[in-house]
N, C-alpha and C positions, 0 to 999 in steps of 0.2 A: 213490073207491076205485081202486087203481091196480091195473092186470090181470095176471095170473098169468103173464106171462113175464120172464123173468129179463136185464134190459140190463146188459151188462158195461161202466163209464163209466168214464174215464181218473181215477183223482181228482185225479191232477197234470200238468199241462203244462207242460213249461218250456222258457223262452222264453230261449234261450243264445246265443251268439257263434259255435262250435266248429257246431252243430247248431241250425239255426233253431228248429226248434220239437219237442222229446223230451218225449214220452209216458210213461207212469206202465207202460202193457202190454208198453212196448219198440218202438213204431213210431216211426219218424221222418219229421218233414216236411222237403222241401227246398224250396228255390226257383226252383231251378235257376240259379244262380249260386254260382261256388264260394266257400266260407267265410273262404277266405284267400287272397292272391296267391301268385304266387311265392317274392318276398321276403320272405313269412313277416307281413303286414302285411295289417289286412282294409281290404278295397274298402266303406266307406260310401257314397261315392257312384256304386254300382255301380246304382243307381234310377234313375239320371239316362237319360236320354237323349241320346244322339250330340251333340244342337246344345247343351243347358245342360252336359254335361260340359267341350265349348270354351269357352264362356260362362266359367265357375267355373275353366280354367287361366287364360284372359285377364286375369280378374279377379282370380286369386293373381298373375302377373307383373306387373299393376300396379300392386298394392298393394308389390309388392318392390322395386318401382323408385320409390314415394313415400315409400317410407320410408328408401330409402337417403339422400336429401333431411335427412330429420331428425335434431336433433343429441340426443347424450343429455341425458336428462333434460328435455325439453320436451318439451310437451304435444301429439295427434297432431291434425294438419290434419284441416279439415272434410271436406274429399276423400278424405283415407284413410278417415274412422269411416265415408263412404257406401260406400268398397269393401268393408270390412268388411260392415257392413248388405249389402248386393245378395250377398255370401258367403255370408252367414250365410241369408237367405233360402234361396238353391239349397239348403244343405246341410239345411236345415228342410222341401223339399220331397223332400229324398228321406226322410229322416227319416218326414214322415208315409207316405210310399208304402209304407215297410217295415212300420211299423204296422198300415195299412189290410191288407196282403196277411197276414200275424198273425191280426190280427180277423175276415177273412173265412176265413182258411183253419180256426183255434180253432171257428169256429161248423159250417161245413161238415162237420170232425170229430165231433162230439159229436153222439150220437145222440139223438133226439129219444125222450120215454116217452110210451105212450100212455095215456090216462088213463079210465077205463071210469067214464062220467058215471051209469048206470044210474038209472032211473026206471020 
């Protein structure tokens, strides 16, 4: 039997671009990182930290200087698919970090009910 107090529960959360995480009662969560750049263009890998953000430019100017290499219509070097691969990694490790901070901040939110076992 569930106890006589009344929990007010978000019924929706959603999980946007403009506003990380918008509530159904009108609260918002942030992350403290802003939504958008300057230029009007969002920062995904705004997760990264100081050394993989150098990392993932390095790796984008290399990949732009192997491919200047290539002629159209052929197929891309073994070298470029791993700079790819190692991109694609970092940008999968911010990816999850934005996820995880989502999944814990959605749980944190929501209040727990208490449930009156009675016996």
């Amino acid at each position: 039997m569930i106890s006589s107090q009344r929990v007010s529960i978000p019924s929706v959360i959603d999980a946007g671009v403009n506003v990380p995480l918008a509530l159904s009662d009108g609260d918002h969560q942030n992350h403290g990182r802003p939504a958008r750049l300057p230029n009007g263009t969002a920062d995904r890998d705004d997760w990264l930290n100081p050394d993989e953000k150098a990392k993932l430019l390095r790796l984008k100017q290399r990949a732009a200087h192997r491919k200047s290499f290539r002629k159209p219509g052929r197929k891309t070097s073994t070298r470029l698919k791993r700079t790819y691969d190692q991109m694609a990694s970092l940008h999968a490790t911010a990816k999850r970090r934005a996820s995880d901070w989502q999944h814990r901040t959605t749980h944190r939110t929501r209040p727990r009910v208490q449930r009156d076992r009675g016996g």
